[in-house]
Structures are given as structure tokens and as C-alpha cells.
N, C-alpha and C positions, 0 to 999 in steps of 0.2 A: 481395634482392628482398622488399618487404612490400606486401603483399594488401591491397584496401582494397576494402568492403561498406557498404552502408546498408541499414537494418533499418527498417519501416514497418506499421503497422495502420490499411484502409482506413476506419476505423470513424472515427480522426482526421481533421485536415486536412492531405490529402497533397499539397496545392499550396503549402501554407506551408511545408512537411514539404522539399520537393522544393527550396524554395528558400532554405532553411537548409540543406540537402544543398550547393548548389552557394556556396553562399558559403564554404563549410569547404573544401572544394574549391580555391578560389582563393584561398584563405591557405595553406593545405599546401603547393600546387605553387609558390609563392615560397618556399618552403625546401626540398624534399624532391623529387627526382628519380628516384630507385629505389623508385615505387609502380606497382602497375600494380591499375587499378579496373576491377570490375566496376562495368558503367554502370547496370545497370538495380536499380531500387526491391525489395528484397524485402519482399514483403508478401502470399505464399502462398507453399505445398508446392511446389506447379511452378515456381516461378522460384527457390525454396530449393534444387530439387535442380539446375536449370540453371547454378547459385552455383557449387554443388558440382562439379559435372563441369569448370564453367569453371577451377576453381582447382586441380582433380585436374592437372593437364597441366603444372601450373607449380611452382617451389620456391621457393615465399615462405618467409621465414625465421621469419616473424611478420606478425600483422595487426591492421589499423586497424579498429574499427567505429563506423560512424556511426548511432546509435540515436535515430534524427529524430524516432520516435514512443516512445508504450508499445505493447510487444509481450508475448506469451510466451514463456519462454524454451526453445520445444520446437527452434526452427531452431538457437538460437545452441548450445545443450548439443551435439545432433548435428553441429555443424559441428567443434564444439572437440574433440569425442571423434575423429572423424577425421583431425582434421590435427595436433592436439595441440603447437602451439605456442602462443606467449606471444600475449595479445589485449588490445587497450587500445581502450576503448569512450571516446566523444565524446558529451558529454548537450549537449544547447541549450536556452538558457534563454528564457524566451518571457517579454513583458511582462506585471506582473500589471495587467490591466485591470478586473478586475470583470465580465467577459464569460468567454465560455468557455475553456473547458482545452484550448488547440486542438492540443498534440504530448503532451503527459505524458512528456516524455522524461527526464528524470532519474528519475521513478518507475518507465522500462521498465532500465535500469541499473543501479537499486537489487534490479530481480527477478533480472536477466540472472547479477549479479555473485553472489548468494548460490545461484544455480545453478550455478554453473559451480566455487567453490568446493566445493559440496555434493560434487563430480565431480573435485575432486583439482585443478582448472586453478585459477589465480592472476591473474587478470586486474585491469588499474590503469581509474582513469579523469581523464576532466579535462571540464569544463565551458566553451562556444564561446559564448562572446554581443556581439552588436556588430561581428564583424570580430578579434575580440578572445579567446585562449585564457588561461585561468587556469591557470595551470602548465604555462604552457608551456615551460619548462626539460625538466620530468619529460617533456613527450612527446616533446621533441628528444632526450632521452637514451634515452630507448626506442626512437627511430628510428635512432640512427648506434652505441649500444651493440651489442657483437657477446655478450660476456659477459652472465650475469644479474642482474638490479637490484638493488640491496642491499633490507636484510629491508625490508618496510612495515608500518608505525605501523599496530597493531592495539588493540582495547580494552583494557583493564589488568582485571585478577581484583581484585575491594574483599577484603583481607586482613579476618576478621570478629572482634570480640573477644568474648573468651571469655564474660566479664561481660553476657550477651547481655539479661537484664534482662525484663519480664517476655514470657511468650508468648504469640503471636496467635492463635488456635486457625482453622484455616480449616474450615467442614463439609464435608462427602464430598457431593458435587452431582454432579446428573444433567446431559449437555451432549446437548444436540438438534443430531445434524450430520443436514439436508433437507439429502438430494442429493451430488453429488461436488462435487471440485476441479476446475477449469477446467486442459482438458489445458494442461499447457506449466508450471502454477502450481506449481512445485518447493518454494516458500514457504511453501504451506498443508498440505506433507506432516507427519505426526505418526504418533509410536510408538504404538499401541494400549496396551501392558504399560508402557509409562514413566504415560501417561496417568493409569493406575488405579492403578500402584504405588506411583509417586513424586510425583504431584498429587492422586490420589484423586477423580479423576474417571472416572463411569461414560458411558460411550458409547453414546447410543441413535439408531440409522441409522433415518432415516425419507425415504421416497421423497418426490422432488419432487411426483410426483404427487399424491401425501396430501396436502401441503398445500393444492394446486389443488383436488382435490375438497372437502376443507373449506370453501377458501372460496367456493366455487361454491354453499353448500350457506345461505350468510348471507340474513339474510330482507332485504329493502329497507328497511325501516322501522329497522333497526338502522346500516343503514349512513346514512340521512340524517340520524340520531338522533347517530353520529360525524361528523359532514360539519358540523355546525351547532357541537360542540364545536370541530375544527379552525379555522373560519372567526373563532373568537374570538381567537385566538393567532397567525393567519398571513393574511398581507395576499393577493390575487388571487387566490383560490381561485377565484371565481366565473369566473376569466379562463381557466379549464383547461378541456380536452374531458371533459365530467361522465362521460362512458359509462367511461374511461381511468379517470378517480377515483374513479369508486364502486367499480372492481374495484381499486385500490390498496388503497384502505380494506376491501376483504374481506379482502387478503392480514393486514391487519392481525388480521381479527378468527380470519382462517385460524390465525394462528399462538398467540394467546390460548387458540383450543381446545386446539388439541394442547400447548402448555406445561399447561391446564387436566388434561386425559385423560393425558398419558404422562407428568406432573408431572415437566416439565422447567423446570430452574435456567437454563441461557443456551442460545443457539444460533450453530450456525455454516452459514451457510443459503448456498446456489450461486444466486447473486443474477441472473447472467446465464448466460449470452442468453436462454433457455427463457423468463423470465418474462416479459420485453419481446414475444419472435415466438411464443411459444407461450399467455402467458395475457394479453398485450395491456396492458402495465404497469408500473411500476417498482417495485421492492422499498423502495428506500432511505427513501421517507417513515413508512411501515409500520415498517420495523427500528428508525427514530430514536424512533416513538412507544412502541414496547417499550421503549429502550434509556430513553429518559423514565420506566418502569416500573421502572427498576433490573433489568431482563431486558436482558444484552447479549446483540446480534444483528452476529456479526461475519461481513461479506460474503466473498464467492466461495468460500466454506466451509472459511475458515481457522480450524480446531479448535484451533490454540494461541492465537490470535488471540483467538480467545472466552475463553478461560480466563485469558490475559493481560486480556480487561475486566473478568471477572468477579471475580477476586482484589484486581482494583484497589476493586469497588464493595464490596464485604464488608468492603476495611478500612475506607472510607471515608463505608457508607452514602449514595454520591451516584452518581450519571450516569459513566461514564465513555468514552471513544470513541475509537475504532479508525482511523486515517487513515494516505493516503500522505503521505511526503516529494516534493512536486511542484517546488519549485523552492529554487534557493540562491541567496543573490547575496553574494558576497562583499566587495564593499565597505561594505553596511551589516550586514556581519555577520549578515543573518539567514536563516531558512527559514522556506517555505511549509508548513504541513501544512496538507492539504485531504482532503474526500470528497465522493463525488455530492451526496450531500446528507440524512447520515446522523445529524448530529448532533441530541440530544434539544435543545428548545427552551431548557430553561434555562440551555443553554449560548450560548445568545445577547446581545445585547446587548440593553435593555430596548426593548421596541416598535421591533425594526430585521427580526424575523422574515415572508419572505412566505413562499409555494409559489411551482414553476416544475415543469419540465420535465427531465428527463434532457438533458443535453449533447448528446450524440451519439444516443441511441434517441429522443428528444424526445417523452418519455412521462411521464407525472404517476405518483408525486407526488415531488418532491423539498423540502424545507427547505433555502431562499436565505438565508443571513446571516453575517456576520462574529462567528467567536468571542469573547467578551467577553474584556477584560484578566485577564491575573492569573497567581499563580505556580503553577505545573505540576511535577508530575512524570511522566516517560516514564516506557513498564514496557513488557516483554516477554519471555515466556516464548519462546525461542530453541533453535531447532538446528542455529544457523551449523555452520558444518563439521561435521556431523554427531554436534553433541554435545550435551546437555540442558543449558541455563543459564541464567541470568534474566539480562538486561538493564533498569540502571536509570538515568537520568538526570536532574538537577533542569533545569529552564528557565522560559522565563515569556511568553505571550503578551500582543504588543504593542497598543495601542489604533489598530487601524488598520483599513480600511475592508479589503472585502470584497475579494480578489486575485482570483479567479475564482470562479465562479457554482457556485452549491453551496455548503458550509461550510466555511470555511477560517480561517484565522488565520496572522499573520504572526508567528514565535516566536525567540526566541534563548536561545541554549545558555551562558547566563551567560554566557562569553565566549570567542572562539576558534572560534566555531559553525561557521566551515568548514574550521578543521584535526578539529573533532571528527567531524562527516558523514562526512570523509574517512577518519577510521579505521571510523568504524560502518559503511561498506560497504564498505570493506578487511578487513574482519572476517566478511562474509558474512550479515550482517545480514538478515532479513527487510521487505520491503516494505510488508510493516504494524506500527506502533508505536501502545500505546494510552498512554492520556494519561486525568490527572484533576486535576483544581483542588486544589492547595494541594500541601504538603509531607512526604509520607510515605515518605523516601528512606528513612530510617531503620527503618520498619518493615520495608519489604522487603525490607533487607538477615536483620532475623528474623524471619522466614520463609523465606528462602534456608536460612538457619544451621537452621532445624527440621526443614526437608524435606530437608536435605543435597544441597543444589543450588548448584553454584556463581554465583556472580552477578559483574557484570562493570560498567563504565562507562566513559564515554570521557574 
């Protein structure tokens, strides 16, 4: 018998959600007879733990999940610690329109999976689009397999030569973490003693509230004095609710101060909910105009995150930024990274840059545009399976229009992009990977070789 769930956040869209659920649904039940489903949408504690007691009574062997939306992975880790069998998650791929991010589901799969590794479980996935499963071999064999799956394609360790040639010297930088990790975010956990020992980064914890009070504290004349700067770089400003945007633009100047006063190098800032229902506004325009400063600001206060941009800009002297993996399509080989709308402007295309709105909190200030062309290197400071590593990859974003609203770019993995995905979150990969223009594979790997950190790629 195999158990079958759907995982949802009402913050998404749960009708579109609900009806990608049921079309998976009736493709399954044309092969698969020995499922028995819970019907209802998990998308809180209470119907998490009504999940639980419903599937206490049964002996599923193993189970199916359907991750319609982005979630946190507070329900899926407790679910897997109790029942402790094999789990294969189902991402849905959603049209890139240029419109909103309406399930983010391969980006709640990419959290799910490097949680549930973190926790010793081993869980596969596959991607539904159209009527249509991508490997669907591997999930018919994970459904009538009684035995356990043969090993799975995980990243490979870049063996480093000796002859390392010359050194990068990185400085001993102060990292500003406002606020916690968003419960359930297993992704943005980090070692304190790794931190300082083996990155050389000092850790300074400052309350959300400080920042709020800062920027509460901005004169008006400062903020229309930055509203008039914006309005020269980004198209509909004038189209936003002002009261919403001049407290975006404080947060900017909020956090100016305190990098100014506690002489902080990057930050890793807990971007929601607080900031939207508590100070009335979105983080991410604010963060991308820092991150335009060569100050990265990596959201939901993932502190390797930060340090994964901030190692990227030090070799490089330029911009670099922090995004999900939102979608994959494998027949043109490529992937989505995207963010609300984080990225510094010059990562734009020339004159394609506006402002907009948060997706879902539908709060100013966000930056809408398609990332400009050009070759890339991925980087991340990692502690898939609970180990310190650097992850690096070359790729190169395509000249294509905007996939959904916010900042995004359509990119490929030189080639093979969705056999390589598929190891990088069979590996327990992090949900955020940072990225900068041009080709510094090489250096990363020395600096790996200096810090005596292993490094990996796919």
C-alpha cells in the first residue's frame, strides 16, 4: 500500500494548486491501484496533524507527495521522522508567462528535499506538466519496487591541483543576520564555529525590530530625495501606493544605517512575513538597491546565502544574487531562476527595468525585469547532508523575456541542465544558489583549496 498527500501554501494559488493536484491524480489512477489518498489539501498544523493520524491506522509501504505549492518543510520533515519510509515528491510545472509565480513548486521540493536529507531520509523526485510525467520510468519503479532503488546520481568532489597558482586573499567580514529563519526553512540553518573558523566570518544578530525602528526614525525629505533617484532607473513608480513606498525606501535607508553604525560587510535579513503585516511593505526592492552597493542582502535570513554573494562580489568587484530554482522544462534544456524582485538593476536588460508589487503580499517595492544575457557562474556555500562544501557551476543566461514577475532569467547548465538539477537536489542542495556574470569557476575552486573546503559540481 502507498500513501499519497498534497502539500499547499495559502499564500499561492490554491485553485490552480487544487487543480494540478487533480490532474496528477487521474494520470496515477491509470497505472497505480494500491494508493490510498488522503483527499484533503495540507496547507496548515490542523489538517497536518489530521494527515497524520489518518495514515497512523494504515501500512503504507512508502509514499507519494504532491507539492502543488511552495511550502516549509516543518510538516514534510515531521511526517517523514514518523513514518520513516521512502518519499517521492511530484513538482508541477506552471507556464512561464511573465505574470505571477502562481505554485513555486519545484522551489518548495528543492527546500523539502535538502530537509529531509539533512534528517537522514532520501527522498527522489519527478516533475508533471501537461498530463505528462518526466521520468516516469523512475516513479513506476518506485511504485511496484519492493527492494530499495539503486544509488542516485549525486554531485561529484572537483579533485584540485596542487599547482594551485596564485592566492585570493578573502577579508574577515562582518555578516549582519536581522532576525531569524523562517520556521520550517532547514536551508538557511548554519554553524556559528564553521562560520568564523573556516570562512572567517563574524556574526552580528540584530533584531528585526532595530531595523524597523531605524527606519521609522528616516526624515521625508530623504526618502523623496531616494524616490526621485529610483524613478530615473525604474519605469511605474508613480503607479504604486506612495505611503507602501516611502516605508520600502526607509527600510532601505534603515539598513544603510546599521551596515553604517555596526560596520556590517553583507547581511542576511528575515524578509517575511513581519515586514509585509507588521511594517506595511516589501523588503526586496530595498535589498536589490544594497545588493547594487555591492552589500549582499540574502533573504529569509540565509547566512550562508549571504556569504555565498558576498565571496562571489570580493572576487569579482560586481553585483551578485541570490535566487530560487522555480522551474525546469526539459525539453529545452533549461531552468528558471527567479526572486521577488531582488535583483540590483544592473543586472538588467538596458531600459527593460520597472517597479511592481510583491506577488502574493502585493506590496511595493519590488524590481520587474528579465535578467540580461551572459555567462554565469553558480556558487554556494552548502551543508547538504550536514557537511560544509562549496558548490560551483558554470552556466549562462539566455536572452529571453521575463518568465514571471519579479526578476528572473531563463539559464542553462551548458548542457544536460536537467540530468544536472537532478543530481543538485539529489544531493540535498539548498534552495538558494547565488550567481554572478562571467567566469570565476576557477578561482573558486582556489579558495576552496585555501580554506580547505571541499567543493563539488554537477
Amino acid at each position: 500500500m502507498i500513501g499519497y498527500l498534497a502539500l499547499a501554501r495559502d499564500t499561492f494559488d490554491v485553485n490552480y494548486a487544487i487543480d494540478k493536484k487533480n490532474r496528477f491524480e487521474k494520470f496515477i489512477n491509470s497505472f497505480a491501484n494500491d494508493i490510498v489518498k488522503y483527499d484533503r489539501i495540507i496547507s496548515n498544523n490542523d489538517i497536518g496533524k489530521e494527515a497524520i493520524n489518518f495514515f497512523r491506522k494504515l501500512n503504507c509501504k512508502k509514499f507519494i507527495i504532491a507539492q502543488t505549492t511552495f511550502t516549509d518543510a516543518k510538516f514534510i520533515t515531521k511526517f517523514a521522522d514518523i513514518f520513516d519510509k521512502p518519499i517521492y515528491f511530484i513538482s508541477f510545472k506552471e507556464p512561464r508567462t511573465g505574470k505571477r509565480l502562481r505554485l513555486n513548486s519545484l522551489c518548495g521540493v528543492n527546500l523539502a528535499m535538502h530537509s529531509l536529507m539533512k534528517f537522514k531520509h532520501k527522498p527522489e523526485f519527478s516533475i508533471f506538466t501537461n498530463n505528462k510525467l518526466y521520468d516516469f520510468d523512475k516513479l513506476n519503479n518506485f511504485i511496484i519496487n519492493t527492494k530499495k532503488n539503486k544509488k542516485i546520481n549525486k554531485i561529484r568532489e572537483i579533485k584540485k591541483n596542487k599547482n594551485i597558482g596564485k592566492k585570493l586573499f578573502l577579508k574577515k567580514k562582518n555578516l549582519g543576520l536581522i532576525g531569524k529563519r523562517p520556521e520550517g526553512f532547514y536551508t538557511c540553518d548554519y554553524d556559528s564555529l564553521e562560520l568564523v573558523k573556516k570562512l572567517n566570518y563574524n556574526l552580528k544578530k540584530i533584531k528585526l525590530e532595530s531595523l524597523f525602528n531605524e527606519s521609522k526614525k528616516i526624515k521625508a525629505k530623504d526618502i523623496l530625495l531616494t524616490k526621485s533617484k529610483i524613478k530615473k532607473n525604474l519605469d511605474s513608480v508613480s503607479k504604486l501606493n506612495q505611503k507602501e513606498l516611502d516605508k520600502s525606501i526607509s527600510i532601505f535607508h534603515g539598513l544603510e544605517k546599521i551596515k553604517k553604525d555596526k560596520k556590517i560587510d553583507t547581511f542576511a535579513i528575515k524578509c517575511w512575513p513581519e515586514m509585509f503585516t507588521e511594517y506595511g511593505c516589501a523588503s526586496c526592492g530595498p535589498m536589490a538597491m544594497m545588493n547594487e552597493k555591492g552589500v549582499s542582502c540574502a533573504c529569509e535570513a540565509d547566512v550562508l546565502g549571504s556569504v555565498s554573494c558576498d565571496i562571489l562580489n570580493q572576487i569579482t568587484n560586481q553585483p551578485s544574487l541570490l535566487v530560487d530554482v522555480v522551474d525546469c522544462d526539459p525539453q529545452s534544456d533549461t531552468v528558471v531562476f527567479w526572486h521577488c524582485g531582488l535583483a540590483p538593476i544592473s543586472m538588467a536588460k538596458k531600459n527593460s527595468a520597472s517597479a511592481t508589487i510583491h506577488s502574493n503580499r502585493k506590496k511595493p517595492l519590488l524590481h520587474n525585469f528579465a535578467l540580461k544575457p551572459g555567462k554565469i557562474t553558480i556558487f554556494r556555500v552548502s551543508k547538504s547532508e550536514n557537511k560544509l562544501k562549496f558548490f560551483v557551476l558554470r552556466a549562462e543566461i539566455l536572452n529571453k523575456k521575463n518568465s514571471f514577475s519579479g526578476t528572473s532569467g531563463v539559464v542553462k547548465f551548458a548542457k544536460n541542465t536537467y540530468p544536472k538539477l537532478k543530481r543538485i537536489f539529489s544531493s540535498g542542495m539548498e534552495h538558494h544558489f547565488a550567481f554572478t556574470y562571467g567566469n570565476i569557476y576557477s578561482d573558486l575552486i582556489k579558495i576552496s583549496k585555501q580554506l580547505n573546503i571541499p567543493i563539488y559540481t554537477a
